[in-house]
C-alpha positions in Angstrom: 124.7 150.0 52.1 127.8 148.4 51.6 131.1 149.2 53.4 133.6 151.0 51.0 137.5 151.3 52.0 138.8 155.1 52.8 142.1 154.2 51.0 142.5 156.3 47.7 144.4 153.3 46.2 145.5 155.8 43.1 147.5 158.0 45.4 150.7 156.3 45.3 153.1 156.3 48.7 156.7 156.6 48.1 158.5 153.3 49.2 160.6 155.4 51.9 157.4 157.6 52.9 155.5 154.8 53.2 158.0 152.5 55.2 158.9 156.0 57.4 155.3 155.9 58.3 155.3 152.5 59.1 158.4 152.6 61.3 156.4 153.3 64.4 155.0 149.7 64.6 158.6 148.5 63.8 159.9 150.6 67.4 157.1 149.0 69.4 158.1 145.3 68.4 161.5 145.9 68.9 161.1 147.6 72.6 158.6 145.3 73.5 158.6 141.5 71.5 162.2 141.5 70.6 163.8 143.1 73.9 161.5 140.3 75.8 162.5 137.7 73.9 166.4 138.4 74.3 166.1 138.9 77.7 163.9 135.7 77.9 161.0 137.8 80.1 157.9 139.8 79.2 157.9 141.5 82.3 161.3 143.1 82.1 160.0 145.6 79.3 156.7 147.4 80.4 154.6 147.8 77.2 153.5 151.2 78.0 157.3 152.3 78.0 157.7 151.0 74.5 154.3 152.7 73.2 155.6 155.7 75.1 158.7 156.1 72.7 157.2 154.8 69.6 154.0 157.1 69.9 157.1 159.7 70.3 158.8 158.5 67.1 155.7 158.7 65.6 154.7 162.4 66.3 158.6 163.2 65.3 158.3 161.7 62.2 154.7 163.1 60.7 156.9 166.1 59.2 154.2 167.8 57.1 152.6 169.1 59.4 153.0 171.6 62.8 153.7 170.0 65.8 150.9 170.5 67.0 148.6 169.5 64.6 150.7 166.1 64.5 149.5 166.0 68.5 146.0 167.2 67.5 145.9 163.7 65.0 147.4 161.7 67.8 144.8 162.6 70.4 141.9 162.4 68.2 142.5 159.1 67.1 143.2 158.2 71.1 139.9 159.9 71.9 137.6 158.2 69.1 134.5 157.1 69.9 135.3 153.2 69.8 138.6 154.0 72.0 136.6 155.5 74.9 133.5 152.6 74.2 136.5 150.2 75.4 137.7 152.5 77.9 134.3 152.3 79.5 133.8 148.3 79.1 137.6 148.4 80.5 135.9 149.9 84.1 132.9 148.3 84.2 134.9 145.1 83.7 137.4 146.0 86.6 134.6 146.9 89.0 132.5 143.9 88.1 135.2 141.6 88.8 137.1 142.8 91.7 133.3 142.9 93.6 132.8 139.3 92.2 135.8 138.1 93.3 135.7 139.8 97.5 131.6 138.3 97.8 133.1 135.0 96.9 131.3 135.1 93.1 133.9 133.8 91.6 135.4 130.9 94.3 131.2 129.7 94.4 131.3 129.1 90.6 134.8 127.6 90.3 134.0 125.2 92.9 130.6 124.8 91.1 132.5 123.5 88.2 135.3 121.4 90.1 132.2 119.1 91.2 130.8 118.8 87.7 133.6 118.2 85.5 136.7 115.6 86.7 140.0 118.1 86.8 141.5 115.9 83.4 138.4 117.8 81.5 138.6 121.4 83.0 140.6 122.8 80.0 138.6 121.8 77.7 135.3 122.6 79.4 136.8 126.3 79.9 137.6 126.1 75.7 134.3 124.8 75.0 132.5 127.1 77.3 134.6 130.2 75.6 133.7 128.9 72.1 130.0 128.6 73.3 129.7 131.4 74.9 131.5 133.9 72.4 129.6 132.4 69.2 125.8 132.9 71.3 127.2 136.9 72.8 128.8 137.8 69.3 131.6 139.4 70.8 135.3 138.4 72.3 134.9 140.9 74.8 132.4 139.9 76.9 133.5 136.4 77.1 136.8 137.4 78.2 135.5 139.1 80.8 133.0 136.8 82.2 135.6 133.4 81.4 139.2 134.8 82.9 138.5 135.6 86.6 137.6 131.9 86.6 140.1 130.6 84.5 142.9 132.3 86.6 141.0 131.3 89.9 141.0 127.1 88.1 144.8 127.6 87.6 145.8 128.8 91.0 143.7 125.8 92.1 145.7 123.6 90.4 148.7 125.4 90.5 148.8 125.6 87.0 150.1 128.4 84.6 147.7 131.0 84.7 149.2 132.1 81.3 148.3 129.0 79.4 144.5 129.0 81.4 144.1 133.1 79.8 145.9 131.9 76.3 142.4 129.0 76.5 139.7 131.3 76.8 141.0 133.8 74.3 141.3 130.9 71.9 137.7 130.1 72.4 136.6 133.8 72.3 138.0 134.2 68.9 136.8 130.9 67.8 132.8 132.8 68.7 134.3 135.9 67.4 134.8 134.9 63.5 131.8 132.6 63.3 128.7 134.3 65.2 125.9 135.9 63.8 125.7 139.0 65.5 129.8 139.5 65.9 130.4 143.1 64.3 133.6 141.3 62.3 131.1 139.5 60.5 128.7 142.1 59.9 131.3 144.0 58.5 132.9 141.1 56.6 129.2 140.1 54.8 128.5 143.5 54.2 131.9 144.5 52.3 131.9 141.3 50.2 128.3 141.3 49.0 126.9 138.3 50.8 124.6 136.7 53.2 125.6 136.0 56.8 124.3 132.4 56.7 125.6 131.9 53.8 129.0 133.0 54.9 128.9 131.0 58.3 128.5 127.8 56.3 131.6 128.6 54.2 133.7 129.8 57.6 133.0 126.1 59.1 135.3 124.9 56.7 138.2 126.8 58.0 137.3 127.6 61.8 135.7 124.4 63.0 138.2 122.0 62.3 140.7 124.2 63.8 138.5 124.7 67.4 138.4 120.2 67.0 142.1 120.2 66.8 142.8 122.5 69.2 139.9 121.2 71.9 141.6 117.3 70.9 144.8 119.0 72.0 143.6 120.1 75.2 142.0 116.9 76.0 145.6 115.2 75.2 147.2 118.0 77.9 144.3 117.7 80.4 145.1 114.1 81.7 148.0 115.1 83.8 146.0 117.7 86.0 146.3 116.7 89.4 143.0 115.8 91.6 141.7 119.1 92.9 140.2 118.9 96.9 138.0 121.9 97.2 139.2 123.7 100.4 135.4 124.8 101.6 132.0 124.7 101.2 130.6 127.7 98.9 126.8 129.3 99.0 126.0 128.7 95.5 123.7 131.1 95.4 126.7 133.6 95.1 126.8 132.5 91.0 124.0 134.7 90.4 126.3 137.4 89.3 127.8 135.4 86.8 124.7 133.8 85.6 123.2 137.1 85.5 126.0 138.4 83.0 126.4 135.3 80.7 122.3 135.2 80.7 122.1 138.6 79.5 125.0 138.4 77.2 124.1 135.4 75.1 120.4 137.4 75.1 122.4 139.5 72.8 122.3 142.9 75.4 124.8 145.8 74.8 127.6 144.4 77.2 127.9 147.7 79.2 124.4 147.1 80.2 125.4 143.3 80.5 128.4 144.5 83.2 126.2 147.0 85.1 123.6 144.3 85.5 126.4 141.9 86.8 127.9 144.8 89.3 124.4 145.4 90.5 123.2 141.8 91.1 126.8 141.3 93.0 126.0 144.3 95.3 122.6 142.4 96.3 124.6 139.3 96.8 127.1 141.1 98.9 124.7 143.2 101.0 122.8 139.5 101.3 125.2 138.2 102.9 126.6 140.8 105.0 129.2 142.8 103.1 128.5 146.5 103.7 128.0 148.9 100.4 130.6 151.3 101.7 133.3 148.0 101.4 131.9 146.8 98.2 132.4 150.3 97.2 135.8 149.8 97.7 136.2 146.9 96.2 135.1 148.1 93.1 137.3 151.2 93.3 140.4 149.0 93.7 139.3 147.4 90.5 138.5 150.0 88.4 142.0 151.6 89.4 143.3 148.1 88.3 142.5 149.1 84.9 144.4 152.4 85.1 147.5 150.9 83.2 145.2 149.0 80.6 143.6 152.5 79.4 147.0 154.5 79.0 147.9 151.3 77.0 144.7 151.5 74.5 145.2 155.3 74.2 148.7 155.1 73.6 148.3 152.4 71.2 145.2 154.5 69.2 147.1 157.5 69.0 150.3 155.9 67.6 148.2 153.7 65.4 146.1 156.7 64.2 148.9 158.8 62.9 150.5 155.6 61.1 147.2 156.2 58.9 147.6 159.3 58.4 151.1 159.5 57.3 150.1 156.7 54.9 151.2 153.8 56.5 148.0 151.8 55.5 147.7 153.3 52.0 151.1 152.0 51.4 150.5 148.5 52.7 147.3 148.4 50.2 149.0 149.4 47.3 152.2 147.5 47.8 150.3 144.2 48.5 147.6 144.5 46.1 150.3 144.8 43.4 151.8 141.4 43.3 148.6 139.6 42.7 149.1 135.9 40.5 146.1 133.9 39.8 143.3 133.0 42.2 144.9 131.3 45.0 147.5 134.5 45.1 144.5 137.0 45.2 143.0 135.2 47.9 146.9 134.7 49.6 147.0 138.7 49.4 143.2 138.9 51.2 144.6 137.1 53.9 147.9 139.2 54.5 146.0 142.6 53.4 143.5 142.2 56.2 145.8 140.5 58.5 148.8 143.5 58.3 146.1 146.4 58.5 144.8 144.8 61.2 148.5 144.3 63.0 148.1 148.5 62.1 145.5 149.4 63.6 145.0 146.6 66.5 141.2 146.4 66.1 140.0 143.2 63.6 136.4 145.4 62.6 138.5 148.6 61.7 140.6 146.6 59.5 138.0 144.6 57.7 135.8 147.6 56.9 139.0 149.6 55.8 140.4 146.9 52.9 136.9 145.7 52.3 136.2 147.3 49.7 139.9 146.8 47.6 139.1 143.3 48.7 135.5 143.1 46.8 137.7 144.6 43.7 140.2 142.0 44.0 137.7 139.0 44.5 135.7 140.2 41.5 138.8 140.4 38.8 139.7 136.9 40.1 136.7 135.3 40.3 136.7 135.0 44.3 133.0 134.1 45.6 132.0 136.5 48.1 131.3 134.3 51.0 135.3 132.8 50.6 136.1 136.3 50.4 134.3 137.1 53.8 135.6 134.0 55.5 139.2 135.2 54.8 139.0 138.2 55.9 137.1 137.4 59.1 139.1 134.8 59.9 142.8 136.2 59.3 141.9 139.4 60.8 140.7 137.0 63.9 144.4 135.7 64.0 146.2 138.7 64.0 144.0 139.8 66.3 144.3 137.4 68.8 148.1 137.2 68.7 149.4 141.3 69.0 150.1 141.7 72.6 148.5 145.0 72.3 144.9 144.3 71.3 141.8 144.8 73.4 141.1 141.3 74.2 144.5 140.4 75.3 145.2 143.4 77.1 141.9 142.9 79.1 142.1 138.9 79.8 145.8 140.3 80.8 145.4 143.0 83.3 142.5 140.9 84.5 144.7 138.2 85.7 147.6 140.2 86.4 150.3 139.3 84.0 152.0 140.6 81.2 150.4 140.8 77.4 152.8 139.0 75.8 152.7 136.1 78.4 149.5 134.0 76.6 151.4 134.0 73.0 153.1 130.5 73.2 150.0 129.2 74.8 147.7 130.2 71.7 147.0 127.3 70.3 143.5 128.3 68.3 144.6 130.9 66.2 147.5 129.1 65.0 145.4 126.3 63.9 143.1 128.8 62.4 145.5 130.0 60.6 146.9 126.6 59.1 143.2 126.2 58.0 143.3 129.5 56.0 146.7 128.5 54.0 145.1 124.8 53.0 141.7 126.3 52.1 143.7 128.9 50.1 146.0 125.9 48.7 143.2 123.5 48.4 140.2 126.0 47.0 138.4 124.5 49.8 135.2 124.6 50.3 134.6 123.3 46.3 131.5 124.9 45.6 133.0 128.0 46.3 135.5 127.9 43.5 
């Protein structure tokens, strides 16, 4: 069964109704991107603040319908099934970490790593390891969680910006993300278009391989001036179990709230091993699960506003405005891009917005001659973009609160999905790969 979009594309939105609905996003990037960029700090502006008042202009302006109802829409999109799946890898991340981090998990495996790898390669080990890692696990998510505690503890160590260390793992998560097998973007993505996962992986090299080279070649280039790193103490190496345990179990392909529980529980063993009472690793893990507290009022926040921009026709309107300036092939593929990308900036979650313009975008790619597997790659890989650069999606707000800094901080650090996006525009410009066109 294929996926079909829920947008009634023949139900035209009025230009102001449609840019009204729409305005919500607009209040959010103002509060948060553009006050933080005026005031030249990202911490000045809490993000929940700004999703406060434009989840407020959003309820004020869904007019058709009771108050109430507009806060009955609000809360049910907050409360969906995929909000409260995240909600629950959100606490099972915080616990997992914070106990990894006081049983000396985490300093065991960064020092682990120091001895391998000379500090001029640690960058790009941590981007290669992401890209790895992500592409065998299928999912963003769990590599962010298993990649930033170490990545912040690397840059502390070499008093580097933690910022630009997060910014290098997400870059590599995404990279994993858009190409993998069992990634539900590309599930959705092959099963919208009409085509064959393989068959779509081989066309998505084209565009995401060259831009993980450039951007891996780029952090070799950076890495030669990282100082010489002398580790400060001896570690029991034994204390990486936890985090072989997770990244063995995730790249087995397990559901990664089993994967998390399995790396809290081998962490408690490791702990009790070597002394640490339960009653203090108890605690540990409640300070981290409360670390997440301001993570989940931003994802509900977020899904509520994002749900009533859908249903005052926010997304319809973007569909039919977009889809209506289509010129020639390289324009209908051009308008894949930005349809998948814009939805996507709408509804901050890269699956939702493939499966709801997939299938428009199977319409589109059949009147213009599109093959299916460059239709998939575009919309995989543009939705992986957007994804990676809002300050308010799931991955970024984890790796964030995770290392305890602001959202926005990793953007001018993001060097992957800017590449990946350069690779879109020339395969678009180009009709690369040829047999595809």
């Amino acid at each position: 069964m294929l996926y079909k979009s829920p947008i009634d594309t023949e139900q035209r939105i009025p230009s102001g109704q449609g840019w009204l609905a729409l305005s919500p996003i607009i209040v959010f990037l103002l509060l948060y991107v553009a006050v933080s960029i005026i005031l030249d700090d990202f911490y000045k502006m809490p993000i929940a603040v700004a999703l406060v008042v434009a989840s407020m202009w959003a309820v004020a302006i869904y007019r058709s319908r009771p108050l109430m109802d507009r806060i009955e829409t609000f809360s049910r999109a907050a409360g969906h099934f995929n909000i409260l799946y995240m909600i629950w890898v959100f606490i099972l991340a915080g616990a997992f970490a914070s106990v990894a981090k006081e049983i000396g998990a985490i300093d065991a495996t960064v020092n682990l790593t120091l001895r391998f790898f000379p500090p001029q390669f640690v960058v790009p080990t941590l981007f290669f390891a992401a890209c790895f890692i992500s592409l065998s696990v299928g999912t963003s998510v769990g590599t962010v969680v298993a990649l930033t505690p170490l990545a912040v503890e690397i840059a502390q160590m070499v008093d580097a910006n933690i910022a630009f260390y997060v910014a290098v793992v997400l870059g590599g998560a995404f990279f994993g993300d858009n190409l993998s097998f069992i990634s539900d973007t590309t599930i959705a993505a092959t099963r919208s278009q009409g085509c064959n996962m393989a068959d779509k992986f081989k066309a998505n090299l084209w565009i995401a391989l060259p831009a993980a080279i450039i951007t891996l070649g780029a952090y070799i280039f950076m890495g030669q001036d990282t100082p010489a790193i002398s580790l400060a103490k001896e570690s029991d190496y034994f204390l990486i179990i936890p985090y072989i345990v997770v990244l063995a179990t995730a790249i087995a392909g397990i559901n990664v709230t089993i994967v998390l529980s399995l790396g809290i529980f081998s962490a408690l063993v490791m702990g009790m091993i070597n002394g640490v009472s339960l009653m203090d690793m108890a605690s540990f893990a409640g300070v981290g699960i409360d670390g997440m507290g301001d993570l989940i009022i931003i994802t509900l926040l977020a899904a509520g506003m994002l749900g009533l921009i859908k249903a005052a026709g926010g997304i319809q309107f973007l569909l039919q405005g977009l889809t209506a300036r289509i010129s020639g092939r390289r324009g209908a593929q051009a308008i894949l891009a930005l349809l998948v990308g814009i939805v996507n900036l709408c509804t901050a979650n890269n699956t939702v917005a493939i499966i709801t313009v997939g299938g428009i975008s199977r319409d589109i790619s059949e009147r213009y001659g599109i093959d299916p597997r460059k239709s998939a790659s575009i919309l995989d890989s543009a939705s992986c973009v957007v994804q990676c650069l809002i300050p308010y999606g799931a991955q970024t707000l984890l790796a964030t609160s995770l290392a305890g800094i602001s959202p926005a901080a990793p953007f001018p650090y993001l060097y992957y999905p800017w590449a990946l996006a350069g690779m879109i525009i020339l395969s678009i410009v180009f009709l690369f790969p040829r047999r595809l066109n």
